[in-house]
N, C-alpha and C positions, 0 to 999 in steps of 0.2 A: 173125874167129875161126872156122874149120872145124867143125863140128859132128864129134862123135867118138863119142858112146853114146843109145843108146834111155835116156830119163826127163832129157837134160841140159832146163833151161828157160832160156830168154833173154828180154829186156825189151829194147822199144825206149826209148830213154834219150829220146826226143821225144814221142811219143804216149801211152807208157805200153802198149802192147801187149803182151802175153807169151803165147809159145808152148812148148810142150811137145815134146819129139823122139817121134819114134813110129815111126819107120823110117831109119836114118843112109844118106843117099844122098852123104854130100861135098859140100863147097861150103862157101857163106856166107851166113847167113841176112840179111839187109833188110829194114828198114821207114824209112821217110821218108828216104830214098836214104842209109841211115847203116848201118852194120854192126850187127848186134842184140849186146846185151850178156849174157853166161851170168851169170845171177845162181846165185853160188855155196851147196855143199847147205847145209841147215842154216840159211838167210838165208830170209824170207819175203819180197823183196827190196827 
C-alpha cells in the first residue's frame, strides 16, 4: 500500500512494529520483508 498523507500509521502484521508518516515520499513501506499495514483512523490498532 503506497503511503499517501503525513499522520497515515501502519503496523507490521509480524513484529508488531508501527510507524508514523512524517514526510510522504512514495513507495511502500516494509518490515519483515512484508508490506506494512495502515491501521485505519479511529482504531488503536
Amino acid at each position: 500500500m503506497a503511503v499517501k498523507k503525513v499522520g497515515e500509521k501502519y503496523k507490521c502484521s509480524v513484529c508488531g512494529n508501527e510507524v508514523t508518516v512524517t514526510k510522504v515520499g512514495g513507495g511502500t513501506l516494509v518490515c519483515c520483508k512484508k508490506e506494512m499495514l495502515l491501521i485505519e483512523e479511529g482504531r488503536d490498532g
